[in-house]
C-alpha positions in Angstrom: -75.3 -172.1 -43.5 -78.2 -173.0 -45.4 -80.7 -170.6 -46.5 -83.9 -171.6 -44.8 -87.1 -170.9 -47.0 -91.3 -170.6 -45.7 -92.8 -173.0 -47.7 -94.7 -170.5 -50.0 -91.5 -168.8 -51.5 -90.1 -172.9 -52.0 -93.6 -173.4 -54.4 -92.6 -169.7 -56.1 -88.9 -171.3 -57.1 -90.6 -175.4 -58.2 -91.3 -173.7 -61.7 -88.1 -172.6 -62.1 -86.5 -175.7 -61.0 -88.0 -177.5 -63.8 -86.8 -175.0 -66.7 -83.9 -175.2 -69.0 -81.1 -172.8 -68.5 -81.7 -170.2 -70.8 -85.4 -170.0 -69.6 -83.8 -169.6 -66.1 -81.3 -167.0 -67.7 -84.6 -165.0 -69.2 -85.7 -165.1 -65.5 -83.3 -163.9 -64.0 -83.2 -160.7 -66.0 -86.6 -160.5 -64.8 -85.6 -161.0 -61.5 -82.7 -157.5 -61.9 -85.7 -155.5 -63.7 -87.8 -156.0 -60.7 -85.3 -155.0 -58.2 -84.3 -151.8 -60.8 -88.1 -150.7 -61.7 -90.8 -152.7 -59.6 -93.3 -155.0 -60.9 -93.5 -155.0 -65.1 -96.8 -157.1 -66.0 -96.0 -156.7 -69.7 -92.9 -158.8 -69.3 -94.7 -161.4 -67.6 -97.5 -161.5 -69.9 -95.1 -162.1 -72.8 -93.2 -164.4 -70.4 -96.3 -166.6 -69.7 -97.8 -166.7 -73.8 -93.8 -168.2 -74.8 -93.9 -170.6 -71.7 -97.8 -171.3 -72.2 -99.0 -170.5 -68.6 -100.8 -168.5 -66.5 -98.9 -164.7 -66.1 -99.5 -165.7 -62.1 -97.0 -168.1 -62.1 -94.8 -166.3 -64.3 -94.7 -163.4 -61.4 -94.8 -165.8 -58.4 -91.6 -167.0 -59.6 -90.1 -163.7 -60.2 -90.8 -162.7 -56.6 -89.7 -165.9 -55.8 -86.2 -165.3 -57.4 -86.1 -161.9 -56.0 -86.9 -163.2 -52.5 -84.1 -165.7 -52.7 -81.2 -163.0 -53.4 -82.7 -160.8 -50.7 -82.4 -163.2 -48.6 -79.0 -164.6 -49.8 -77.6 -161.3 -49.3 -79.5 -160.0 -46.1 -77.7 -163.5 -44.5 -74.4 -162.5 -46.1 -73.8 -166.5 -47.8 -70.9 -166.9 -49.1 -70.2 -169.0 -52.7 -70.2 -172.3 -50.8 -73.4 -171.8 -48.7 -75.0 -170.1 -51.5 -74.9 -173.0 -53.9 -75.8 -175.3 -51.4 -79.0 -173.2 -50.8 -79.7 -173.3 -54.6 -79.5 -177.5 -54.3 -81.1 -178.1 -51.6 -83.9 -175.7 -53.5 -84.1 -178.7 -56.1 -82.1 -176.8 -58.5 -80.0 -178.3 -60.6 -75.9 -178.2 -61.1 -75.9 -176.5 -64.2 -79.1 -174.0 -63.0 -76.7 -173.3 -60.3 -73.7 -172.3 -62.0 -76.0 -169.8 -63.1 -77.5 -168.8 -60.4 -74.4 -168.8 -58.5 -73.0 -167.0 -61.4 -75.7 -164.0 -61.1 -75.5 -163.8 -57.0 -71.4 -163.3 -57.4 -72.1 -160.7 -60.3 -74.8 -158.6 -59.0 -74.5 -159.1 -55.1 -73.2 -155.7 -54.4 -76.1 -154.3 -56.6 -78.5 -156.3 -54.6 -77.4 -155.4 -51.3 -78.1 -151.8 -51.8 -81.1 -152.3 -52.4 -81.7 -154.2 -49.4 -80.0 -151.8 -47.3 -82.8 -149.2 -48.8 -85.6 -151.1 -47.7 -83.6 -152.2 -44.4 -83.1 -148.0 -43.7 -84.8 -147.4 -40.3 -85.1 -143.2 -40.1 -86.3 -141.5 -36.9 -89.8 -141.6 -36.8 -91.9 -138.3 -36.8 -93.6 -138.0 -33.5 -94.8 -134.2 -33.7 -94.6 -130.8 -34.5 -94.5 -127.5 -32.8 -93.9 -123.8 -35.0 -93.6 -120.5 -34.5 -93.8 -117.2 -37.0 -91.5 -114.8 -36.8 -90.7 -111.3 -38.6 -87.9 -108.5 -38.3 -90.1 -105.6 -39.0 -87.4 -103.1 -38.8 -83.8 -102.6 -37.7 -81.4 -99.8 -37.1 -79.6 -100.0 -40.4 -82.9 -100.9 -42.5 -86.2 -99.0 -41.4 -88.4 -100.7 -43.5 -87.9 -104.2 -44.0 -89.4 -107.8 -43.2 -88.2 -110.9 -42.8 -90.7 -113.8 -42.1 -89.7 -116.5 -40.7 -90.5 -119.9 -39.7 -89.6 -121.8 -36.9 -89.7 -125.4 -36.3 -89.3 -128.3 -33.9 -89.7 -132.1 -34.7 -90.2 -134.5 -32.2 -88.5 -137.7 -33.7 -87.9 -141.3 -32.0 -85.3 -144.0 -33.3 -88.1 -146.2 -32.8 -91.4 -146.9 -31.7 -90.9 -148.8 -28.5 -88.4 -145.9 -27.7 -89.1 -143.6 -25.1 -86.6 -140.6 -25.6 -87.9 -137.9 -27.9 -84.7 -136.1 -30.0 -85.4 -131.9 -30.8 -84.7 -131.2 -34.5 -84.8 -127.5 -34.8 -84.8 -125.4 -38.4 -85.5 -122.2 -39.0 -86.6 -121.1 -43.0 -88.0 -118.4 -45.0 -91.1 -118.9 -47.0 -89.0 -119.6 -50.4 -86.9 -122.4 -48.4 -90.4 -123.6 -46.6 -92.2 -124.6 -49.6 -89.1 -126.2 -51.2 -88.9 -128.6 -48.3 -93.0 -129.4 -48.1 -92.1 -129.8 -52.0 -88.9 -132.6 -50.9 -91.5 -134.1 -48.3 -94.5 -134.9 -50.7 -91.7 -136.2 -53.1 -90.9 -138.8 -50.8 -93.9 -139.9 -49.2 -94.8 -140.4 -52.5 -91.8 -142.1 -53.6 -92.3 -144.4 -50.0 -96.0 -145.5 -51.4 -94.8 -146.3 -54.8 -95.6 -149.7 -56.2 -91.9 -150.3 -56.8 -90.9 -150.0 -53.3 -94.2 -151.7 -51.9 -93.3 -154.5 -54.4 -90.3 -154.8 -52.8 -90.9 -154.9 -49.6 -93.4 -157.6 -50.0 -90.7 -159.9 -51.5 -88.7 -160.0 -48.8 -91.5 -160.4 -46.3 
């Protein structure tokens, strides 16, 4: 099968088309830096003062490159259909030896991080808690344990209808270490790298 391109992401890839190998070469380490550690303007800058144009285009073509991997491996292409795709793209014979060269190296690589973006968790509907504390016992008169009890309402998806119970019960040491966790990724979910991301393959 041939990889099947919207017309903006074809107009990212023309610049590339019409570069020498080891320009091509220079991008596509551009193209592995952006999947490994988001969007890198100084890179492009210095990319678009050696190539004389505007850093824009230098970046559309990066995303461009990126986009066309995802793709390549979100569709699975094998060798064959791969370097077809990179033809009928208008590359040329020699561009795509080295493309194809790069997809056959770093595939795995690149599937991982599609399969990161592609992650669908249960979505967090709602939350109901409780306090508790063991004031005493018979073997310890004066003691107390605080406790908190929770339970998530979660959905596989939004269109789902069937709520799932998550239960967990922690003490305050345990409770602040997972709030901790939880504002570590939702910050982590906003960063630029994974918003960059996700925008290339869109």
């Amino acid at each position: 099968m041939l990889l099947i391109l919207k017309a903006e992401h074809k107009r990212h890839l023309l610049f590339l088309t019409q570069q020498n190998v080891k320009v091509l070469q220079d991008f596509c380490k551009l193209a592995l830096d952006y999947l490994q550690n988001g969007l890198n303007l100084k890179y492009y800058n210095s990319a678009a003062q050696k190539l004389a144009v505007d850093p824009e285009i230098i970046k559309n073509s990066v995303h461009g490159l990126v986009h066309f991997l995802l793709e390549s491996c979100r569709y699975k292409l094998n060798v064959n259909d791969f370097q077809d795709s990179v033809i009928a793209v208008g590359f040329t014979e020699e561009q795509e030896a080295l493309l194809s060269k790069l997809y056959a190296l770093k595939k795995a690589d690149i599937s991982k991080a599609l399969a990161v973006i592609n992650f669908k968790s249960p979505q967090y509907q709602d939350m109901e808690w409780r306090f508790e504390a063991q004031i005493a016992s018979r073997s310890s008169l004066n003691q107390a344990l605080p406790l908190v009890t929770c339970d998530f309402f979660l959905k596989s998806s939004e269109s789902s209808k069937e709520v799932e119970h998550v239960f967990i019960q922690l003490d305050p040491t345990n409770l602040m270490h997972l709030v901790q966790e939880l504002e570590n990724a939702m910050q982590e979910g906003h960063s630029q790298h994974i918003k960059s991301i996700t925008r290339s393959i869109k």
